[in-house]
C-alpha positions in Angstrom: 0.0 0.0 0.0 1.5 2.9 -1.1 3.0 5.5 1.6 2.1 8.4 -0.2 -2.0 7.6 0.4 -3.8 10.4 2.6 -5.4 9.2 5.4 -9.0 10.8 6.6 -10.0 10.1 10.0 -13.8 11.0 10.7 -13.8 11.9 14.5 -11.8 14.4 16.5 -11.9 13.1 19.7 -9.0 11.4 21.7 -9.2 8.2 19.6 -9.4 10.1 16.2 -6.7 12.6 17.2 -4.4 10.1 18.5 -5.2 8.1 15.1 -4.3 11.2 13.8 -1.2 12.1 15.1 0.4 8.4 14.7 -0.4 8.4 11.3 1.2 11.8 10.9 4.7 10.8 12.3 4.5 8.0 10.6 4.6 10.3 7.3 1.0 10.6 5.9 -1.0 13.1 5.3 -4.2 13.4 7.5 -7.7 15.5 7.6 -9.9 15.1 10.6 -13.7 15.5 10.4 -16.3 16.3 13.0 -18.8 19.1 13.3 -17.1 20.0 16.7 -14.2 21.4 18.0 -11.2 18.8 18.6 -12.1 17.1 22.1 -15.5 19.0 22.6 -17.8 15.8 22.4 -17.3 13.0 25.2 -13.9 13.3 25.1 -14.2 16.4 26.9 -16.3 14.9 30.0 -14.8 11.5 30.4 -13.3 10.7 34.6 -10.1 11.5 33.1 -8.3 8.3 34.4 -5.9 5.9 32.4 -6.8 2.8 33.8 -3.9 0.6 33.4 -6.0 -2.1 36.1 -9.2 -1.9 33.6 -8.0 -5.0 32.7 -11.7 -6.9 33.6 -14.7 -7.0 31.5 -17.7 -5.1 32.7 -19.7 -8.4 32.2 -18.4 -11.4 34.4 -20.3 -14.3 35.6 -23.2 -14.5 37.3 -24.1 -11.0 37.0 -27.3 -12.2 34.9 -28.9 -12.8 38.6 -28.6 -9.2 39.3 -28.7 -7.5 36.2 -32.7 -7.0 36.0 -32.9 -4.9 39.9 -29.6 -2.9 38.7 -30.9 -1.9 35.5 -34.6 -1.2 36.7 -33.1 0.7 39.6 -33.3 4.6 38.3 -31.1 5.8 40.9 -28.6 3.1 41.2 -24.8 2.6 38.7 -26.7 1.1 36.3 -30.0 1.3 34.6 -31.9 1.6 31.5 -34.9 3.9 30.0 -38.0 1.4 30.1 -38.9 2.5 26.3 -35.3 1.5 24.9 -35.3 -1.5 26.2 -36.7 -3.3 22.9 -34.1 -1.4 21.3 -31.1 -3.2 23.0 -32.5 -6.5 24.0 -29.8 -7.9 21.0 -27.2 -5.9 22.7 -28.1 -7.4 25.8 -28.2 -10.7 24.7 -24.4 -10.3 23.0 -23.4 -9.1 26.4 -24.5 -11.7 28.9 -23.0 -14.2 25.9 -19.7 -12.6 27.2 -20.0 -13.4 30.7 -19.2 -17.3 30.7 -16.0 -17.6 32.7 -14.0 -18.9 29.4 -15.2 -15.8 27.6 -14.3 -13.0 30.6 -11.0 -15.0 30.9 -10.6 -14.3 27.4 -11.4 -10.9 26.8 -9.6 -9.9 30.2 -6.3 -11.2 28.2 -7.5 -8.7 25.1 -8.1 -5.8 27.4 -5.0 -6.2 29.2 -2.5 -6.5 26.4 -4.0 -3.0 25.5 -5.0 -1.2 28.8 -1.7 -1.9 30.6 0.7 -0.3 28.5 -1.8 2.8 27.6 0.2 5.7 30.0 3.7 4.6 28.1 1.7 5.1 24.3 0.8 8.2 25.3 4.2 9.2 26.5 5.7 7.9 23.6 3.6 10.0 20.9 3.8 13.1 22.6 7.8 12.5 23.3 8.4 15.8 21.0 6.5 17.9 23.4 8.2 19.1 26.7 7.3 17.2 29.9 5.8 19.8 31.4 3.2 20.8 29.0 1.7 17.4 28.8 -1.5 17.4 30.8 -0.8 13.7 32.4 0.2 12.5 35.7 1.4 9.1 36.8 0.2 9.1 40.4 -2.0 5.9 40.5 -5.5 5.1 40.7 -7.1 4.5 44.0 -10.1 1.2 44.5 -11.7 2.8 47.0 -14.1 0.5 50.0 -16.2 2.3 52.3 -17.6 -0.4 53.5 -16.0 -3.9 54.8 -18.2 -6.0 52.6 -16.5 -3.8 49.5 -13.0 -5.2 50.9 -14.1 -8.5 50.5 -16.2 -8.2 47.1 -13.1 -6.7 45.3 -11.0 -9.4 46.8 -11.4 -11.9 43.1 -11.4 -8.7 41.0 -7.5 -7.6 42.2 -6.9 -11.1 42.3 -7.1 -11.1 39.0 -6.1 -7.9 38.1 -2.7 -8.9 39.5 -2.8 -12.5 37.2 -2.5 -10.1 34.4 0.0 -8.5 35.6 -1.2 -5.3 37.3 0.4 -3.9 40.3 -1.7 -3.6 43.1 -1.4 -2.2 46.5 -3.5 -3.3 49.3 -4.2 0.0 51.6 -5.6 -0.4 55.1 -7.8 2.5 56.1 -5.0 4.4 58.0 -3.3 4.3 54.8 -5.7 5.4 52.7 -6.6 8.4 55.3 -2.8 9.0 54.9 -3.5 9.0 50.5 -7.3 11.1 51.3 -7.3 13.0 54.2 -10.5 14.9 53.2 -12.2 11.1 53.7 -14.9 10.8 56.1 -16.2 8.2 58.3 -17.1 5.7 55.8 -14.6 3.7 54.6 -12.8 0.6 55.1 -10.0 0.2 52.4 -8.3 0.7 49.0 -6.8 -0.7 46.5 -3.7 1.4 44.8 -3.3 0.7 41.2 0.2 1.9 40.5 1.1 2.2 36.4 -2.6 4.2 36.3 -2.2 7.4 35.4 -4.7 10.7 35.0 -5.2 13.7 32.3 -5.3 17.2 34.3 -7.8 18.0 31.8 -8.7 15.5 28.9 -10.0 18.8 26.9 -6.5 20.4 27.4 -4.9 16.7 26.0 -6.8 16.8 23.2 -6.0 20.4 22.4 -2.3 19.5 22.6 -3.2 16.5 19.8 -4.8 19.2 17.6 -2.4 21.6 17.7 0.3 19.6 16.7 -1.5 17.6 14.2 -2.3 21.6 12.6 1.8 22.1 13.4 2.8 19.5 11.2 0.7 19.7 8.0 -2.6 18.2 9.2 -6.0 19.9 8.9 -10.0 20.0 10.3 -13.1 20.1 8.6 -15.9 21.0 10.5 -18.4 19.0 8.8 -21.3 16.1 9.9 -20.1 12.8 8.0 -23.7 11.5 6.3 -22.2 8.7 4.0 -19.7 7.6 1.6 -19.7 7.5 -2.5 -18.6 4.4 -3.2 -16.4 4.0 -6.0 -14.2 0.7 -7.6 -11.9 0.0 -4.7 -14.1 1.6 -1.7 -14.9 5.2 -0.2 -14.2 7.8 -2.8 -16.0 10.3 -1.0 -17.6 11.4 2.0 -20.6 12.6 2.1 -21.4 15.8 4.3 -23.7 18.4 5.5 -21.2 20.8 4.3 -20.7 18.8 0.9 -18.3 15.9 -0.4 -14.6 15.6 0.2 -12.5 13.7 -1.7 -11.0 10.8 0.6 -8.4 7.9 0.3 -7.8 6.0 3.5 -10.0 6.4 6.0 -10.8 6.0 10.0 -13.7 5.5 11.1 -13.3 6.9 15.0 -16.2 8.3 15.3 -17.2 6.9 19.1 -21.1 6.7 19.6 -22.0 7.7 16.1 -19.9 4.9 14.4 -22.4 2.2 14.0 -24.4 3.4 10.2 -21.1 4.9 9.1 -19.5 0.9 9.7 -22.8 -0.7 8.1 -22.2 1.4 5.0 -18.9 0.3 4.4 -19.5 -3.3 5.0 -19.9 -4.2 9.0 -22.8 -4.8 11.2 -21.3 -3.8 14.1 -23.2 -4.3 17.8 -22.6 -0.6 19.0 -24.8 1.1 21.9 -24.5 3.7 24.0 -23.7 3.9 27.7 -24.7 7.3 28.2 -22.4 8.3 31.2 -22.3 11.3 33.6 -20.4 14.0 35.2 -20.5 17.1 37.9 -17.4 19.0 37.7 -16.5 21.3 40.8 -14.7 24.3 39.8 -14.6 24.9 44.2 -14.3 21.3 46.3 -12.6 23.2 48.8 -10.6 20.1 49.9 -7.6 18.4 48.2 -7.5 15.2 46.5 -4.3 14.2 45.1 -4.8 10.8 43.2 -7.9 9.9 41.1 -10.2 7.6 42.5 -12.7 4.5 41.7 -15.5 3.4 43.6 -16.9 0.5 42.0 -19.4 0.0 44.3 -21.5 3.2 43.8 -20.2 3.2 39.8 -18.5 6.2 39.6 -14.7 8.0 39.9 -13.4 11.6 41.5 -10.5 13.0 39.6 -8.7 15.7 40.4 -8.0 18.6 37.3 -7.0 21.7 36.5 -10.3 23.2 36.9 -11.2 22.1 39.9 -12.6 17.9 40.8 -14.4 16.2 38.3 -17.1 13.3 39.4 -17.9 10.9 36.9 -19.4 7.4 36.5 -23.1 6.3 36.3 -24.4 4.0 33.4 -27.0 4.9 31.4 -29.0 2.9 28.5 -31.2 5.4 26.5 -29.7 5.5 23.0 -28.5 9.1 21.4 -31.6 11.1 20.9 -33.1 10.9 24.4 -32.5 13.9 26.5 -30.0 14.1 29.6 -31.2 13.3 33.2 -29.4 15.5 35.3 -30.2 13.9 38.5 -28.2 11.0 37.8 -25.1 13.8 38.1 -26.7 15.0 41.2 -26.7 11.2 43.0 -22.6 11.5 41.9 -22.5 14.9 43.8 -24.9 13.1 47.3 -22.5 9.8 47.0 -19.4 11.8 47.2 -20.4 14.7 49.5 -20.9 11.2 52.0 -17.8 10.2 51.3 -16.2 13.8 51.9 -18.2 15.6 54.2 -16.2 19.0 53.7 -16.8 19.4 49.7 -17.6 22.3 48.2 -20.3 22.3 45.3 -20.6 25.7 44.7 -20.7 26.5 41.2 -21.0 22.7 40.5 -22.2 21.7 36.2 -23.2 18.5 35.1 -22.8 16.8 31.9 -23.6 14.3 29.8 -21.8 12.0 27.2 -21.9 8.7 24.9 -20.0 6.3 25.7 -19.7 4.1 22.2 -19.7 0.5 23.7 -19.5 -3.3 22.8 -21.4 -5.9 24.3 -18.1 -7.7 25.4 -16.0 -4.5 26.4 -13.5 -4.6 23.8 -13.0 -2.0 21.1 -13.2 -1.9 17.5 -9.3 -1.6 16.0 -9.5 -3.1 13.0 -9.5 -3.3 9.0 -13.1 -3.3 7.5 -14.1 -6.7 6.2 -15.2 -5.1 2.8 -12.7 -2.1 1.7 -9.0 -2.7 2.5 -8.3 0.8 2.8 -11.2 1.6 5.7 -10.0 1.1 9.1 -12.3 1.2 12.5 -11.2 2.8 15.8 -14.2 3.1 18.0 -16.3 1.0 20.9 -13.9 1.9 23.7 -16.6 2.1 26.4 -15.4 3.4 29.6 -11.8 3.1 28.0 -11.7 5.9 25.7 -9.1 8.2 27.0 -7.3 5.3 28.1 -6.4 3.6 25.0 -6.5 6.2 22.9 -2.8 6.5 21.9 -2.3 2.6 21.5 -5.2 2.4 19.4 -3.2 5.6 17.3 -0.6 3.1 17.2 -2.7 0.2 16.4 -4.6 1.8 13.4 -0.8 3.3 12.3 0.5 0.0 12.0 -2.7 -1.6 10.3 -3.1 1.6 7.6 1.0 0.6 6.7 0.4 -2.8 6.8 2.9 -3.7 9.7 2.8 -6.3 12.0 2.0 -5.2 15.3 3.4 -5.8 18.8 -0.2 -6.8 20.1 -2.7 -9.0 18.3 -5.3 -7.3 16.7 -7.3 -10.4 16.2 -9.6 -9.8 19.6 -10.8 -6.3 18.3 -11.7 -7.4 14.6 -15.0 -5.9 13.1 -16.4 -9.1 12.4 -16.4 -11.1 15.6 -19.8 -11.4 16.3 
């Protein structure tokens, strides 16, 4: 395949920017499409954690006993809008297929082989900028317990996590008051996930990608992908609200919105939505130093730039319905327990898409109809954290190189 080929990527968030870039120093030509801003879409509100022990499946077994309370409980992690639940029964179907304990122990190898090295990717593709003005820390991530039966629930999950190789540290709660002093009463434990890192402020991170990918040649179109004109060998075009441009190689990375963009270039592709939540406090008036999960209650407390970001929930709804702000507001009640001195003052919720597979793994991969169409999306809760090894990823597929991880678990036609 010749090196000369432009390369179109339609999506400027983190995966189509880190695409992007990699293909850039790799010496091709790129033009990025979106109708928004580079970063502005659910890039922008993700936890901002890169979660090198994200190395499980959000399925695992026996979570078909529990599944119908959580996702008929409106207020709880996890739940669905009754009216799209017709909608997603297939989705739901492909997902509890992934749960058999062969299945999780697979996908947990797949995850892992691109999760764990995720902080070092990104290092590595933004080695030509200086240290200090890349917006990522490497402090850890924090499994947080407030309660005793938490310590013993996450007992088989950091078991595992540490079979595939993550570094774990248990913390007993004087030690994790030592980590959080701002913690209140309730809590019983943690869990310190050392290679995770965190983005100051995932906007800021995908600025950085933008800029340089302007620097060095590359350019945006602010334009609404609709479609493709097919020609002999694939995509000639794509179709827009602003009108057609002319492509060559392209990416799909296009998160949520992926799924009829795939279908018209050749792959049926199980793609939901998780729609997913944040309240960002510009003024928390206590000091938190290293981001934070509590799987328990579903959601994560980072801290940023701008002040601490809470963000979690699960949401099933599809694209079109409109946000429910109160989901933010239980983040804001579960962590005021947690912290009894935070400050909400000034506090805005959001809302975003997560784009999501029914077994948890992303799309990196080759279409299975047009040799020179590539898919980068499906990252789930994942996004910011595999963004640059799924840049690398889709590099090496686009020049035809062999790769130093398999891309066989994330194919476009494995269901």
């Amino acid at each position: 395949m010749s090196e000369q080929r432009t390369v179109t990527i339609i999506g400027a968030g983190i995966i189509g920017l880190c695409c992007a870039r990699a293909l850039q120093r790799r010496g091709r030509t790129v033009t990025v499409i979106d109708p928004n801003e580079p970063g502005r879409g659910t890039s922008y509100g993700n936890a901002g954690i890169l979660a090198a022990g994200s190395v499980l499946p959000e399925g695992h077994p026996g979570l078909w006993k529990r599944l119908p309370g959580l996702l008929l409980d409106r207020t709880g992690p996890l739940t669905i809008r009754p009216g799209y639940l017709p909608q997603m029964l297939p989705w739901l179907l492909r997902f509890m297929a992934s749960t058999t304990p062969g299945r999780v122990e697979e996908i947990s190898k797949a995850l892992a082989a691109i999760v764990m090295p995720g902080v070092q990717h990104y290092l590595d593709l933004l080695d030509d900028v200086a240290a200090d003005q890349v917006p990522i820390r490497r402090q850890g991530c924090l499994y947080l317990y407030p309660k005793r039966e938490d310590v013993k629930a996450a007992e088989p999950a950091n078991d595992a996590r540490r079979r595939r190789g993550v570094e774990i540290e248990t913390l007993g709660p004087d030690e994790v008051r030592q980590l959080i002093p701002a913690i209140g009463p309730d809590m019983a434990g943690g869990a310190l996930a050392t290679q995770s890192g965190h983005a100051t402020s995932p906007l800021a991170l995908s600025q950085l990608l933008a800029a340089q990918i302007e620097a060095a040649g590359g350019s945006f179109i602010r334009a609404k992908a609709m479609g493709f004109t097919i020609g002999a060998e694939g995509p000639s075009h794509v179709r827009t609200d602003q009108g057609e441009i002319e492509v060559e190689d392209v990416v799909i990375a296009a998160g949520a919105f992926s799924k009829p963009l795939a279908a018209a270039l050749g792959n049926k592709v199980p793609l939901d939505t998780e729609r997913g939540y944040h309240m960002m406090l510009p003024q928390p008036e206590i000091e938190i130093r290293v981001p934070m999960l509590i799987s328990s209650l579903g959601f994560g407390v980072t801290p940023m730039n701008d002040g601490l970001r809470l963000a979690g929930t699960v949401e099933f709804g599809g694209l079109k319905a409109p946000p429910d702000y109160n989901r933010a507001q239980i983040l804001l009640d579960h962590a005021k327990r947690l912290f009894p001195g935070l400050g909400d003052e000034g506090a805005v919720p959001w809302m975003g898409h997560r784009p999501s597979m029914p077994d948890s793994l992303p799309v990196i991969s080759r279409s299975s109809r047009f040799s020179r169409v590539f898919y980068a999306f499906g990252h789930g809760h994942l996004g910011l954290s595999l963004g640059a090894v799924t840049g690398r990823m889709i590099a090496d597929l686009v020049q035809d190189r062999v790769s130093d991880i398999d891309p066989t678990p994330y194919r476009a036609d494995r269901f």
